[in-house]
N, C-alpha and C positions, 0 to 999 in steps of 0.2 A: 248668182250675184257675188261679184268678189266684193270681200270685207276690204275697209282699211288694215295697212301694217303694222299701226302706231294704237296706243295704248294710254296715249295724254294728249288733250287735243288741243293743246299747246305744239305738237308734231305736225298735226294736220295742213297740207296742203290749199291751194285756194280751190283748185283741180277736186282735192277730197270732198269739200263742202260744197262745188257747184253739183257734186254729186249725191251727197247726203242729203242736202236739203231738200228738194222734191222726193226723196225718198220718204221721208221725216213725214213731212206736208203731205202726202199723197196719203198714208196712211193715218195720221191723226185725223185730218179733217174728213175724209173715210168714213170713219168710224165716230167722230163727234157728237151726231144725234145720237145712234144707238146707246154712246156709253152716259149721255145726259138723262137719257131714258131708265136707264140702268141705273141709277145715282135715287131717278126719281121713283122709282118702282122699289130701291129698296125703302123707302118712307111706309112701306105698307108694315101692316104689323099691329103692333099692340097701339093701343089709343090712347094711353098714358095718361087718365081720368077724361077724356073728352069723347064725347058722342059717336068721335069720327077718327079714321086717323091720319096720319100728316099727309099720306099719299092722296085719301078723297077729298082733305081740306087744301091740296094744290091743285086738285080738278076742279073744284069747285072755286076757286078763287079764278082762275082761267077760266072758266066757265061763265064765270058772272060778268070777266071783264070780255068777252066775245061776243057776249046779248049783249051790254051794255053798248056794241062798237069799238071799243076801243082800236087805237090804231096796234098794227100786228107784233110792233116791241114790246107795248105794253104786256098784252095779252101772255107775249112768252114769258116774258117776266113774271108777271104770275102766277104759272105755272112752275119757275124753277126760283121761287125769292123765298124759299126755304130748303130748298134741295142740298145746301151744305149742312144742313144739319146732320146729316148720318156723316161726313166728316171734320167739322168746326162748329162743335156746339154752340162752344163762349163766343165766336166771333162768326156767325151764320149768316148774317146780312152781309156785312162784309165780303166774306169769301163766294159768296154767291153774287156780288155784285163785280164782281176780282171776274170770274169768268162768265159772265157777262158783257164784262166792257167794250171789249173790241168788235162788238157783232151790233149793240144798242143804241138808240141814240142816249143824248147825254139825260136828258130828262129820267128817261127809264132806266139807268143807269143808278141814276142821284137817289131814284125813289126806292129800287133797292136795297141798297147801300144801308139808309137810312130807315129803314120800313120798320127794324127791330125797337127805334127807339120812338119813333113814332107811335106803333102798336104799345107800348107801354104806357100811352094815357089810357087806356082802359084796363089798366088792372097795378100798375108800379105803388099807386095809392096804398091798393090792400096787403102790400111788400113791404110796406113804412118808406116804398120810394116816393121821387116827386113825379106824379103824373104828367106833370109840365114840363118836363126835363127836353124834349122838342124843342121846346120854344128859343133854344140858343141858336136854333134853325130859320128863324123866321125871317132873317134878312134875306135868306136864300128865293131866288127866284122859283125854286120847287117846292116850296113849302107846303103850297096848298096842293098841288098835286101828290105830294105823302100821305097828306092829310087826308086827302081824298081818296084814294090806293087804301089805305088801312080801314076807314070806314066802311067803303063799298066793296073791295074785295079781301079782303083782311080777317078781320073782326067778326064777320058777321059769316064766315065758309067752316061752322065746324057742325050744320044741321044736317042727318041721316035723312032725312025727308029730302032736301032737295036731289033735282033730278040733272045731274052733272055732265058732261059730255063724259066718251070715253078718252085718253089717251092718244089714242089714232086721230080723234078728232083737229089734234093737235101737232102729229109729227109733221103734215106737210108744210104747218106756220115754220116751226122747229129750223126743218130744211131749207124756208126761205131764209131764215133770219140768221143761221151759221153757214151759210154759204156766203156769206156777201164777203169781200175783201177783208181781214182785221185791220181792225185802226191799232194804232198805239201807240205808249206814252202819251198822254193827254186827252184821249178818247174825246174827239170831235168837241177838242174846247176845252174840256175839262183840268182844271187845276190837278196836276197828278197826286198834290201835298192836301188836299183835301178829304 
């Protein structure tokens, strides 16, 4: 494979980039599942005071929403609506909502996104926060689906007793659901400034 000659790709060619790009692409997307898998598999580890740790409390959150039905965005999504955590503590909804976008619909998306500050009516109270603090949320057409996201698969996924799917249960959703076209800028609707 010949390299580019250039060094600033402000140099580059149109030639250069009808050739990098599917280079680019062939390889990221490649490799996508596995390296989301890998993001998620490092969540195992220490339990950090909780019964469970973040790796079985995202099987179990996928879990719950698989019996529950849920449609197959959802499900991935919770599966991976804490997986920035091993790199964007402060901002973990967020950054796991960031690479989500282009693959989710918008709903799944939103609830992501926001899932951190939602999850904080059950416990921001005993922080001196406001447990309400959501609620600046509620004009949003996904409100109740946050709400509903953080009660049933959320909140309630950090129990040793339950019996969780594995992993593999879930790579072939995985492979549906980052295979599809990426959207972007605006993710099927989406306000980008939101």
């Amino acid at each position: 494979m010949t390299e580019v000659t250039w060094t600033r790709m402000e140099e580059g060619t149109k030639a250069d980039y009808e050739r990098l790009a599917p280079l680019f692409e062939d390889h990221a997307r490649g490799s996508l599942v596995d390296n989301l898998a890998g993001l998620l598999r490092m969540l195992q580890g220490p339990k950090l005071g909780y019964q469970v740790d973040r790796y079985e409390h995202s099987l179990q959150s996928a879990t719950r929403a698989l019996r529950a039905e849920e449609r197959i965005d959802l499900v991935v999504g919770a599966l991976l609506h804490d997986v920035a955590d091993v790199f964007a503590p402060d901002n973990h909804s967020e950054a796991a909502a960031a690479m989500l976008a282009p693959y989710v619909d918008e709903q799944t998306h939103w609830v992501v996104k926001h899932h951190g500050i939602f999850q904080g009516y059950y416990y921001f109270h005993h922080l001196g926060g406001d447990r309400d603090a959501r609620d600046r949320y509620r004009a949003s057409p996904h409100f109740d689906a946050c709400k509903h996201f953080c009660a049933e698969y959320d909140q309630n996924c950090f129990d040793p007793a339950y019996a969780s799917e594995p992993l593999e249960t879930f790579l072939p959703m995985m492979e549906e659901v980052f295979a599809r076209p990426p959207q972007v800028a605006g993710v099927a609707g989406l306000d980008p400034t939101s």
